[in-house]
N, C-alpha and C positions, 0 to 999 in steps of 0.2 A: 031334789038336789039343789042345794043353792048355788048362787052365780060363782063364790069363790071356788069350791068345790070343782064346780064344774070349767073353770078353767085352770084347774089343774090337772085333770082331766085331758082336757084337752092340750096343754103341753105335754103330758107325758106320751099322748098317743103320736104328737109330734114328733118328740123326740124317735121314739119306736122306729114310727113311719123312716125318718130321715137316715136311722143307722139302715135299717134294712135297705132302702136304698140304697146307701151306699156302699153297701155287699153286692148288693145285685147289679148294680153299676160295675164292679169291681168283676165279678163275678162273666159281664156280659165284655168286659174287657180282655179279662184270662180268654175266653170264648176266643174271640177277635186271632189274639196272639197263635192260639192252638189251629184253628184255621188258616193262617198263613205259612206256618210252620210245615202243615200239613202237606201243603200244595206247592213248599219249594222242594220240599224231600219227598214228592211223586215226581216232578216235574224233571227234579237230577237223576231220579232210578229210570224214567222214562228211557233222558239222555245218552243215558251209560250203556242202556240194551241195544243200540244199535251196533252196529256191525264196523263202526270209524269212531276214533276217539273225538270227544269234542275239542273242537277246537279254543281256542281264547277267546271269541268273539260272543261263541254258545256260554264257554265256561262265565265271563263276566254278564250275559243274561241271566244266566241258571243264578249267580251272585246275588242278583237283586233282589230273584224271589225273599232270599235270607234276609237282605238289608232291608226290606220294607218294612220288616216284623218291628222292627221299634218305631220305625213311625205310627203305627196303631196306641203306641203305649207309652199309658205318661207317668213322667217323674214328676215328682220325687216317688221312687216306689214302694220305701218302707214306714209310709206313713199313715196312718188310717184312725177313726174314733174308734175301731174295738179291735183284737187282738184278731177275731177270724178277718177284718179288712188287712191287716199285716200281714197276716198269712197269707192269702192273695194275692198281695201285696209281693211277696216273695215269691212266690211262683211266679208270678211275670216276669218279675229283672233273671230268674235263672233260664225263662223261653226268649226272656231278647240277650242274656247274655249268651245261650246256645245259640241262635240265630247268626249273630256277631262273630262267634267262632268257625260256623260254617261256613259261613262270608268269606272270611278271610282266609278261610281254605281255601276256598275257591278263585279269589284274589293271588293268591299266591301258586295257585297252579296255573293260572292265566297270564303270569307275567311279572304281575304289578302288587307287588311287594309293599308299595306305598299305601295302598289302599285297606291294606291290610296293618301297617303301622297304624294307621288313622281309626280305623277300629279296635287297637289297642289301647289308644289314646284316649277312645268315646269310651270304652269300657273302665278303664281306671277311673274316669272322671264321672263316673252313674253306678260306680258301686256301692255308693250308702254306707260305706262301713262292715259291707257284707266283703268277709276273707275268702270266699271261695270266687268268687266276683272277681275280686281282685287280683289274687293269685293265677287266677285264666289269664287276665290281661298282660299281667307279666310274664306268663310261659307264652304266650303269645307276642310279646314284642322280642324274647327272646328269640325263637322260631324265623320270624323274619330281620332281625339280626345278621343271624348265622346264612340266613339266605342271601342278602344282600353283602357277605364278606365283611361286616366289622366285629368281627371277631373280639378285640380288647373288649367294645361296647356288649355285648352280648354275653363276657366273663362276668366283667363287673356287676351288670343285670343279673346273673345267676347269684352272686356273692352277695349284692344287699339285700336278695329273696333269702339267701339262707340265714342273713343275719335278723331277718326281718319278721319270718313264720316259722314258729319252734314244729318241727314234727308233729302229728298228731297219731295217738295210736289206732290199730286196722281196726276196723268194724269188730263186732264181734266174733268170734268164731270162725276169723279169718286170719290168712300171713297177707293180708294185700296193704305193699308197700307206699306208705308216703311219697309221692313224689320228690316231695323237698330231698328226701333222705337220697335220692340218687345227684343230685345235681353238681355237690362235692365232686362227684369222682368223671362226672360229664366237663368240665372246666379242665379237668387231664386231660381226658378224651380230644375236644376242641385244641389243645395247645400241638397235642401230640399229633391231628392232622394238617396242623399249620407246618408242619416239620417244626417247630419250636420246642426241641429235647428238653431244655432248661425249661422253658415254661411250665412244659410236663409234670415238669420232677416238683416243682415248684406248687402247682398247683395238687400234686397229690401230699407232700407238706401240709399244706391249710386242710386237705381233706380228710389227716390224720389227726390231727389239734382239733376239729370240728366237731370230730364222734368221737375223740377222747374228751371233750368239753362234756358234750350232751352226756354220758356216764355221770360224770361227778355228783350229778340229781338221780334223784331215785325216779325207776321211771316204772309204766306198766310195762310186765314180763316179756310178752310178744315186741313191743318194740324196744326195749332195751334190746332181744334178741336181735331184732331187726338192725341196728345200729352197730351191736358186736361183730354181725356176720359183714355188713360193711366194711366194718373197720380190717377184718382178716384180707378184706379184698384188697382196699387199698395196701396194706403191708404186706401182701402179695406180690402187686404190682410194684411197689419201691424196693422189693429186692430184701424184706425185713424178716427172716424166717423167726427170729426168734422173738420178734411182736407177735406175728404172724399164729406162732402157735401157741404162745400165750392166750391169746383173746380164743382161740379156738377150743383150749379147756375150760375158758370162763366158760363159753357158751356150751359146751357138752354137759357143763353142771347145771347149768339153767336151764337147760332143755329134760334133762332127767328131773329136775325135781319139778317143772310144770309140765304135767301130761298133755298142754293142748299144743305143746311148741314142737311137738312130737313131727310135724309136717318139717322141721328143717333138719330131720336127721340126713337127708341126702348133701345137703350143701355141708354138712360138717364131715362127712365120708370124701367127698371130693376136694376139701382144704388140705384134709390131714395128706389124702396124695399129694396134694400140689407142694407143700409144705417138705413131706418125706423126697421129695424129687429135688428142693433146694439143699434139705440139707446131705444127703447121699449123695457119694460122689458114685457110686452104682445105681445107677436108676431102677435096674429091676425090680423092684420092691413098689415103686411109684409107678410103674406098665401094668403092674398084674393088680394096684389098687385102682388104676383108674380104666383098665378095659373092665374090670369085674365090676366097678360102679355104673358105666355106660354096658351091660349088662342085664343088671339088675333094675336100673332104671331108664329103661329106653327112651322115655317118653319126659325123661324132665329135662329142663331146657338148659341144663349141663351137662346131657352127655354126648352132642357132638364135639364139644370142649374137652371133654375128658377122651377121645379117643384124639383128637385130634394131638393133645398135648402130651398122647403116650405115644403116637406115631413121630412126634419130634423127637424124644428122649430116644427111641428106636433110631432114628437117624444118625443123633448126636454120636449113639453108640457104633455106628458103621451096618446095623444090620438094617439094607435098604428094600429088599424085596420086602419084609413084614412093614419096614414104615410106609410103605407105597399101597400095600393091601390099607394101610389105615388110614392116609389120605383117601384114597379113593371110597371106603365104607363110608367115610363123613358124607362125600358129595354124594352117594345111591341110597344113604337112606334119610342125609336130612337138605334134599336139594332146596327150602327152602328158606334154612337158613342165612342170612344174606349178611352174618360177621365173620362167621369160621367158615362155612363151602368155599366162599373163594378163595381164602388165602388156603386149605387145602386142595384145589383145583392145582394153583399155581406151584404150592409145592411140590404137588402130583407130575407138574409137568416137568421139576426138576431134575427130582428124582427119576424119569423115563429117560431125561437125557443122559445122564449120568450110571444107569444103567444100559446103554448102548442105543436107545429106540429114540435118535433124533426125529426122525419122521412123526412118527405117534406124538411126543411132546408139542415138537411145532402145532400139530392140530388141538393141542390141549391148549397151547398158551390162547390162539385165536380163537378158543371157547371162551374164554373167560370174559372178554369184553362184549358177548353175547348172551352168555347167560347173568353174568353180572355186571351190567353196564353203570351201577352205581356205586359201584366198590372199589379201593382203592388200589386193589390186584387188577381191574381193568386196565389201570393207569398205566400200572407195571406192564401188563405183558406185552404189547406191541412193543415195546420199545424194548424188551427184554428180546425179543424174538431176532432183531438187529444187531443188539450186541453181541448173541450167540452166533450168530455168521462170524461176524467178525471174530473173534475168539478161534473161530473154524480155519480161517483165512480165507476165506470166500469172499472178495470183498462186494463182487459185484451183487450177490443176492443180497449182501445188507445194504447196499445202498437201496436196493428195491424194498426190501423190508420198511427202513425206514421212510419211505416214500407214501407204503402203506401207512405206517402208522399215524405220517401224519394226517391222513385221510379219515383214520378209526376216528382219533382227538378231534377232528375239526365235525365230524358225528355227532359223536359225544355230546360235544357242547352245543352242535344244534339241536339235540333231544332236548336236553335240560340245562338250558344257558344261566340256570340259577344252582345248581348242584354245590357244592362245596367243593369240590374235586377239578370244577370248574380250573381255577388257577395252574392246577399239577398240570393239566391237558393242555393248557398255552406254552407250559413253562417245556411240556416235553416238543412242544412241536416248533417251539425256539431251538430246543437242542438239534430236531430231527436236520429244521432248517440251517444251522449253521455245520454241521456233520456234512449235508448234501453241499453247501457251499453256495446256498440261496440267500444270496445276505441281503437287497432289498427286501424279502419276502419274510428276511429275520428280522430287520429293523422293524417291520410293520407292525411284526407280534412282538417287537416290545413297546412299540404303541397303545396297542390293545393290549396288554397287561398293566401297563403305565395309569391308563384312562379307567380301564373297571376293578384291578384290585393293586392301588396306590399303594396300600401299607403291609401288604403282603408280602412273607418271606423270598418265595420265589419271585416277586419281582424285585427283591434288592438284588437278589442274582444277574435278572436279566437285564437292569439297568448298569449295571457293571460290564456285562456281556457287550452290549448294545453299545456302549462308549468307545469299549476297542474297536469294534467293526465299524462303526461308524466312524471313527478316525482314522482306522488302515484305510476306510474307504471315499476319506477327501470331504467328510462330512464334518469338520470341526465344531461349529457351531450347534450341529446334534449333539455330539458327542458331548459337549460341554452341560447341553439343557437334560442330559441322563445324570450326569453327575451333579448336578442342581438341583432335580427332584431327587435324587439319592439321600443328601443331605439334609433336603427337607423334611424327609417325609422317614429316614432312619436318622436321627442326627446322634443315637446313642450305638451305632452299631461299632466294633469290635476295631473294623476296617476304614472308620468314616475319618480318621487321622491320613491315611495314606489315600483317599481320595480327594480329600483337600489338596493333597501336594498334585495329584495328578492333574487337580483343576486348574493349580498357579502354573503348571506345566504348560498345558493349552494356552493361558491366557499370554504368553510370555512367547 
């Protein structure tokens, strides 16, 4: 072999040598990452088998195990000389983007919210161009958004995702839905626990224009389906029966003529009730479609929905014993439901008062913040429990009621001082306390409504509240810095003309 020969030779075997290395490099990296992985998710199942929850202290340890995982691993990750290095390559940013996700679980069950924006922030900025990457990071900053109460910021982050990432259709031989495709109708959701009705209605608007948009393109069958059956929801919810059943013949025809869309004939059986229930002014017809669907299909995750919405129409109708038998099937056979059991629970408890059994109610309503402590019928029924004294004329056990309930809410929030529900429970225990006539101890909570949820509907409330009290009570100068931060912080509200006059009032 002569000398040129022979060093090319020996470049190529270079070459060789050096990609294989660095596969094997790559390869001894994924190792690394899988290893660590390994050892924070034994190390949190360890945690969890004890017999006490962990605490914050445990919870942000158990955390780190997760955050260590990218310090093993380096960026840039989608880049390598042959395509099995890129492929590697991806498997790592998807073991430190799960990592990242766990983290911030765990961040966010601990307390600290911030830490968990902060690995939203590290994830957008290390996703390479990879969409799934990405899109964590943003249902992720979303997530602690909503936890932290900035709700607008947390819309608008749902609204550039959807303008952002078109749908993708389900796997094959699947109905499992794009996330994106629910977020539309999640942005109602959000407005409509803000108590913001308008917001509500508003944002289910854009989430009708959204998946009427997406149609106009041909799309694959399963998720056009997917998108039709949306859009029935949404026009559901805004009260639109004859959108409503429009889009629910589109999809009956798309469904018959692809045999594998054959899995959404349940949710087309339960539209057409809901549907027949708006447009009859006799409901019967819409009772016996939707017990005979929650029937038939026990097991799909619309039929506590469909009994619960035929025990309403039973109500509406006056006949209370059968709506009562149908609240109460909700909660014994799907107690684990945590949208429809409680506000069945609490209807349950209505309807017992109303059918003579205040005794039995009362202990219904005080169930409800116990077995559903994170639901918005929690919020309700203490304080419902008060008003129905009062109502009685009993005054003295509602004042004890509410005495209680401010005790349940002040619970509450120390369970889960980051809940979304969070605000409703100061706002009720400003009411309990000015009802009792504790108005230091009301002003205080509109302090601490003021300080953690600033642009919160109920505190435009209770900063209005807080201004009277605070003035009947020699406090002028409070009173004035509630109507200061009122203006600030709502300067487009309805009423912000007439607190201006209230303000030149004080000052004068």
């Amino acid at each position: 072999m002569n000398a040129r020969r022979q060093a090319r030779w020996l470049l190529l075997g270079a070459a060789f040598l050096a990609a294989g290395c660095g596969d094997a490099g790559r390869k001894a990296e994924r190792y690394r990452v899988e290893q660590l992985a390994y050892s924070a998710q034994r190390a949190e199942r360890e945690a969890r088998l004890g017999r006490t929850r962990p605490d914050s202290l445990t919870l942000l340890s158990l955390r780190n195990g997760y955050a260590k995982i990218r310090s093993v691993a380096k960026a840039p990750f989608l880049t390598g000389s042959s395509e099995k290095s890129k492929e590697l390559g991806r498997d790592i940013l998807q073991l430190v983007a799960t990592g990242e996700l766990q983290s911030a679980r765990l961040a966010m069950e601990a307390g600290r919210p911030d830490l968990a924006l902060e690995q939203s922030r590290w994830l957008e900025q290390h996703s390479e161009g990879d969409v799934m990457v990405a899109r964590q990071a943003d249902f992720l900053a979303i997530g602690v958004l909503r936890m932290t109460g900035k709700t607008d910021e947390a819309v608008e982050r749902m609204r550039a995702m959807v303008r952002r990432y078109p749908p993708s259709p389900p796997p094959k031989g699947t109905s499992q839905e794009d996330p994106i495709l629910a977020l539309p109708e999640m942005m109602s959701q959000v407005r409509r626990e803000q108590g913001d009705q308008a917001g509500a209605a508003r944002e289910l608007e854009f989430a009708n224009a959204y998946y009427q948009g997406l149609l106009r393109s041909p799309r694959d069958p399963m998720l056009e389906a997917l998108i039709r059956a949306r859009l029935v929801r949404t026009a559901i919810e805004a009260n639109q029966p004859a959108v409503g059943l429009e889009q629910v013949n589109a999809l009956e025809r798309l469904v018959a003529a692809n045999p594998p869309l054959k899995s959404l004939e349940p949710e087309l059986l339960f539209s057409k009730a809901k549907i027949r229930g708006m447009i009859d002014r006799d409901h019967s017809d819409a009772v016996a479609m939707l017990q005979s669907f929650a029937r038939q299909y026990p097991k799909h995750v619309l039929a506590p929905q469909a009994i619960f919405e035929a025990a309403v129409y039973l109500e509406d109708a006056k006949k209370l014993p059968e709506a009562l038998a149908g609240y109460r099937e909700v909660v014994a056979l799907y107690p684990g439901e945590t949208q429809i059991a409680p506000v069945a629970l609490f209807r349950e408890a209505m309807l017992e008062e109303r059918t003579g059994d205040w005794n039995q109610a009362k202990a219904t309503l005080e169930s409800v913040p116990v077995k559903y402590p994170r639901s918005p019928a929690a919020v309700e029924a203490p304080f419902t429990i008060a008003m129905r004294y009062y109502a009685r004329g009993d005054k003295q056990a509602a004042r004890g009621a509410l005495a209680r309930a401010v005790m349940t809410y002040k619970e509450m929030i120390a369970r889960d001082s980051t809940s979304s529900l969070v605000p409703a429970c100061r706002y009720n225990i400003l009411r309990g306390q000015l009802s009792l006539g504790d108005w230091e101890k009301a002003l205080g909570t509109v302090d601490d409504m003021a300080l953690h949820n600033p642009k919160h509907p109920y505190t435009a409330q209770a900063l209005l509240e807080g201004a009277k009290v605070a003035n009947a009570n020699g406090q002028k100068e409070r009173a004035l810095g509630y109507l200061e931060q009122f203006l600030e912080n709502f300067p487009n509200s309805p009423v912000a003309g007439q607190v201006r006059q209230q303000k030149e009032k004080l000052l004068h």
